[in-house]
Every structure is written in C-alpha cells, then in structure tokens.
C-alpha positions in Angstrom: 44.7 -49.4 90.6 41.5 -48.9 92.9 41.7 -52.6 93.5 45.3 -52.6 94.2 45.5 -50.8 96.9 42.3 -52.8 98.9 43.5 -55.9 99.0 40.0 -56.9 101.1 38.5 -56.4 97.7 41.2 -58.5 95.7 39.4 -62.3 95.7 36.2 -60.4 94.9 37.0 -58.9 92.1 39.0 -62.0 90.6 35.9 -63.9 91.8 33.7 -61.4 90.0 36.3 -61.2 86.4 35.5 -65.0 86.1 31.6 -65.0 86.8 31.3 -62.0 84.4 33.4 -64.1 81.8 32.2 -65.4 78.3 32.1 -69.6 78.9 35.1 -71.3 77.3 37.3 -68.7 77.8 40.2 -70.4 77.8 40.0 -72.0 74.6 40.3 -68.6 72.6 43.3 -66.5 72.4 44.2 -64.5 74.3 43.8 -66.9 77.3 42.5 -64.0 79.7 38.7 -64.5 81.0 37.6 -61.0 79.9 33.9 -60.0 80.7 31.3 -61.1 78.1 30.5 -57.8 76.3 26.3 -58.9 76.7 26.8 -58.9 80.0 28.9 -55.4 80.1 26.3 -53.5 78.2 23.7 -55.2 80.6 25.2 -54.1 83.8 25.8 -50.5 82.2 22.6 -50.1 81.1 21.0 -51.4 84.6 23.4 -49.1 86.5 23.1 -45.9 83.9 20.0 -45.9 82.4 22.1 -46.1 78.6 24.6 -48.4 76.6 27.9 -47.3 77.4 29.9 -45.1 74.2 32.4 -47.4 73.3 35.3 -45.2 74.7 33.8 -44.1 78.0 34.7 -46.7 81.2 32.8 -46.7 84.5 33.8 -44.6 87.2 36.2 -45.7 89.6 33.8 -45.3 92.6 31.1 -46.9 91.3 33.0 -50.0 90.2 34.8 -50.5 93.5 31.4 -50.0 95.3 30.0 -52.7 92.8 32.6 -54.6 94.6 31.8 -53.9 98.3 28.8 -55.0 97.3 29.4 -57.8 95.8 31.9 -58.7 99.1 28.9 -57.7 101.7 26.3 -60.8 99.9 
C-alpha cells in the first residue's frame, strides 16, 4: 500500500520486482516474478546486520526509502 499511494515510485518498484527476480520466471508456476530468496536474505542481511526470521517483513519506511533510492541513481 506504501507504493500505492506514490505513484512517482510505481515504475521503480515494478522496475526493481523484475531485477530482484529469480531468471526464468515465467516458465514456473505461478507466472509472477517474485524476488529470488538469495538475493532477499542478501539485501536483509546488508541492510540489518542478520538473516531475516522467516515471519518478520521489512519495515515500510525502509523499503519505500530503498525505493527513493533506487529512483534518485
């Protein structure tokens, strides 16, 4: 929803999905590029210090500032 309502930050984070996205994708079910998991736990553990627990998320703020970020370069 944080994305929803900044539609400045809507090609950026589609943009970003797909980067972040296991190759071949779209030859598994379901048909969605999800993020590689490898790369997940990398950015976690570069942003946190840890692994994330497999129920926690990232915070809201940090992942739309990942994105402003991501817009500014």
């Amino acid at each position: 929803m944080a994305v929803v309502v900044r539609p400045w930050l809507w090609f950026v984070a589609v943009r970003t999905l797909f980067r972040m996205s296991a190759p071949g994708w779209y030859r598994h079910r379901p048909f969605w590029p999800r993020p590689d998991p490898a790369v997940l736990r990398f950015r976690f553990e570069t942003a946190y210090g840890t692994a994330p627990e497999p129920a926690r998320a990232p915070r809201v703020v940090d992942f739309v500032a990942y994105l402003e970020w991501c817009r500014d370069r």
